[in-house]
N, C-alpha and C positions, 0 to 999 in steps of 0.2 A: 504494500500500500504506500510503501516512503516511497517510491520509484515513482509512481504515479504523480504525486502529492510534486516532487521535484521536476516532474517534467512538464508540469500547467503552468509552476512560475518560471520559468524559462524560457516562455511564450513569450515576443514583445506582444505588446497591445497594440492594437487596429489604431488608427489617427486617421480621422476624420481631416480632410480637405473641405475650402470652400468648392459650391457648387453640387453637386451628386457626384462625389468619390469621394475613396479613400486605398490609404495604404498599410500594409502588415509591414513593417517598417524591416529594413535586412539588419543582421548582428551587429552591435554597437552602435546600432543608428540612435540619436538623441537629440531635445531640442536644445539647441545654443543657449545658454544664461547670456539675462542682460547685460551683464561684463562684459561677458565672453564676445556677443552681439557687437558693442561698444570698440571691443578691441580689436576682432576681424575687420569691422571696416575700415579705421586706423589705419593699422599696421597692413591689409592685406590689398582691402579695394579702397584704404583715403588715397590715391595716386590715382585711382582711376576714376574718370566721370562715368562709363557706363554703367559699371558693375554698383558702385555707390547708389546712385538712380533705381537702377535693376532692383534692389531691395525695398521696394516700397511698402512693404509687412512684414518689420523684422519679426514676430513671430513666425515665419514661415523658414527661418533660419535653422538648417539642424546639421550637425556635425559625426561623421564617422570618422577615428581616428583624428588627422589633421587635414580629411577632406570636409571639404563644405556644401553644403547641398543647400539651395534656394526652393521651394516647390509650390508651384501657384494653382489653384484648380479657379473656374471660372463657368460660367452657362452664358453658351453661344449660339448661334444658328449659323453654323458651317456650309461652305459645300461640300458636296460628294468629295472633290476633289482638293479639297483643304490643304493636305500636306506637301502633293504636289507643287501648289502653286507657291507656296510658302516659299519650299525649297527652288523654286524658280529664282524667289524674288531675293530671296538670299545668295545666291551663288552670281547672280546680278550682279547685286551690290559687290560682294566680295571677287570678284571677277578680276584674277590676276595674284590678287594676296596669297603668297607662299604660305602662310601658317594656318590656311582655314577646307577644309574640306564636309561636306556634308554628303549623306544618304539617307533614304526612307528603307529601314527596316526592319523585321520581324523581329521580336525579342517579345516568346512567348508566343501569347495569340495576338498579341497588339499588334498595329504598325506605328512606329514610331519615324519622326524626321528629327536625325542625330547631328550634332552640327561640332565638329572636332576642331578647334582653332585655339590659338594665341592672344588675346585680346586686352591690349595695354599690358603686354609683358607677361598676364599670368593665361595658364594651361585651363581652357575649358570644357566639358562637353556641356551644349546646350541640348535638349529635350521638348518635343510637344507629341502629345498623341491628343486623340479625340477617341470617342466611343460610338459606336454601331451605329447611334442613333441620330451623331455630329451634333448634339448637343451639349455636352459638358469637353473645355478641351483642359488640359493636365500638361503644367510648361513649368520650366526652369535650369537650371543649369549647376553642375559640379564644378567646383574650383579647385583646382587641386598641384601638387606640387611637381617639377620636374622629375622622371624617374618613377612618378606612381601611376604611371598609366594604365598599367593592370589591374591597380585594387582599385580607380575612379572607375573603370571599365566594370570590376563586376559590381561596383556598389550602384552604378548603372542599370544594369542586368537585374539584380534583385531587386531594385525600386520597381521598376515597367513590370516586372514579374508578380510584386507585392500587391499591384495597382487594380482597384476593382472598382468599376464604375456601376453606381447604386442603379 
């Protein structure tokens, strides 16, 4: 019965997103303390205007290890073709920039549009998927350090995997 008993609190808890989702959050995932909050922007994005900006709720700030993870959920009215056009208009814009690459792909049953770049010096993946119904879309972006591209990558992986649209 102790086995049991130990393997429920071991569970993380579901976290509710705005909008209709949520997610089973992957190991170590946590939300940021308002210090902590305070001092990533600072030390990590006070240099940058985008990513300072980008945090418009800092409750939506949460930390694996020394990666960072941003996550927005929101209710839209999508088109069909939402990701696509998305990653059109980003590969536009970025058209030419050696540090930025994007694709729309499966991870799970989602489609996800991954956007892999450099942006004012630090290492991002950015994130959007949508749901069946293209009404709830799910955005943000990992920040994370040079050399961790595998643990940003699966803490990637287990987010979109975590991710369940109500």
């Amino acid at each position: 019965m102790t086995l049991i008993f130990f393997s429920f609190t071991g569970m993380a808890q579901r976290i509710a997103l705005s909008g209709s989702a949520s997610i089973d959050p992957p190991k170590k995932f946590r939300k940021a303390q308002q210090s902590e909050r305070s001092s990533l922007v600072t030390k990590r994005f006070g240099k940058t205007k985008f990513l300072a900006k980008s945090i418009q709720d800092p409750e939506k700030v949460y930390i694996v290890d020394d990666v960072i993870l941003y996550i927005n959920s929101t209710d839209v009215t999508a088109k069909t073709d939402a990701l696509k056009e998305l990653k059109v208009a980003f590969d536009d814009t970025f058209q030419g920039v050696k540090d930025y690459s994007s694709k729309i792909e499966k991870i799970g049953a989602k489609d996800v549009f991954v956007i892999d770049q450099v942006s004012e010096g630090l290492k991002l993946y950015r994130f959007t998927t949508i749901n069946s119904y293209k009404n709830v879309v799910v955005n943000g972006f990992i920040q994370y350090n040079p050399g961790d591209e595998a643990k940003a990558r699966t803490i990637l992986e287990d987010l979109i995997k975590g991710l369940k649209f109500e």
